[in-house]
C-alpha positions in Angstrom: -162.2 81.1 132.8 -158.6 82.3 131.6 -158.0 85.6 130.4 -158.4 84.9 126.5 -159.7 81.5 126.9 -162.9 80.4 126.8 -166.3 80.1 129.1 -166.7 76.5 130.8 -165.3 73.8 130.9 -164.1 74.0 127.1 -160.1 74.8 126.6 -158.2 76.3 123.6 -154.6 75.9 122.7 -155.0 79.5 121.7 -155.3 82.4 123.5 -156.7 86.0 122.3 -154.5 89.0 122.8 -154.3 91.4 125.0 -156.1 93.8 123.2 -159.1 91.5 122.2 -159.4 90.2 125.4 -161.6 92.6 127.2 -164.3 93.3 124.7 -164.2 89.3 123.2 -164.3 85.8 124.3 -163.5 82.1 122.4 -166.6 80.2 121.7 -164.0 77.5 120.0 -161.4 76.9 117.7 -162.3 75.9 114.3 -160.5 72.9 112.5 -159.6 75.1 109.7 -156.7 76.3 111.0 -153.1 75.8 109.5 -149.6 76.0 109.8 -149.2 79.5 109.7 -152.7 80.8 111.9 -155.3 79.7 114.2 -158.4 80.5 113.8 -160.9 81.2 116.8 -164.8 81.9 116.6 -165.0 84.7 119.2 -168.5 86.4 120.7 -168.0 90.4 121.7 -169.4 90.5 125.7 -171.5 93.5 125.4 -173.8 92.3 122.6 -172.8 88.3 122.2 -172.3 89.0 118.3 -170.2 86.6 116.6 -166.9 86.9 114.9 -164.0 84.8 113.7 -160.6 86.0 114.5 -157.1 84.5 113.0 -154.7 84.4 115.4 -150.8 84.7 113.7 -148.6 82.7 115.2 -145.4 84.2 116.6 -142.2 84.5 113.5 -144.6 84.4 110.7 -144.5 87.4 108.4 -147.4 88.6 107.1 -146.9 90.0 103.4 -148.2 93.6 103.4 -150.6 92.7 100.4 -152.3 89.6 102.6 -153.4 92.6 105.3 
């Protein structure tokens, strides 16, 4: 597995950051994602719940009110 990718033999595009990647790892992408994000459905190792994370890609600016 790549740090941030995913388990198997499945590959992403995306990768998690840094400070995701310890505690979480990509189950997949999901086809929702657009222009401005990706977004990843993500499983936390210590207890296999699952999340979904958008990923921002890099020279979009977030508008303060969308956080």
């Amino acid at each position: 597995m790549q740090d941030g990718g995913v388990d198997g033999s499945q590959r992403t595009l995306t990768n998690l950051p840094r400070s995701l990647v310890a505690d979480y790892r990509i189950v997949q992408e999901l086809s929702a994602s657009g222009a401005e994000a990706d977004l990843l459905l993500v499983e936390r190792r210590r207890d296999d719940a699952r999340r979904v994370v958008k990923i921002y890609r890099r020279n979009v600016v977030l508008d303060e009110d969308t956080v």
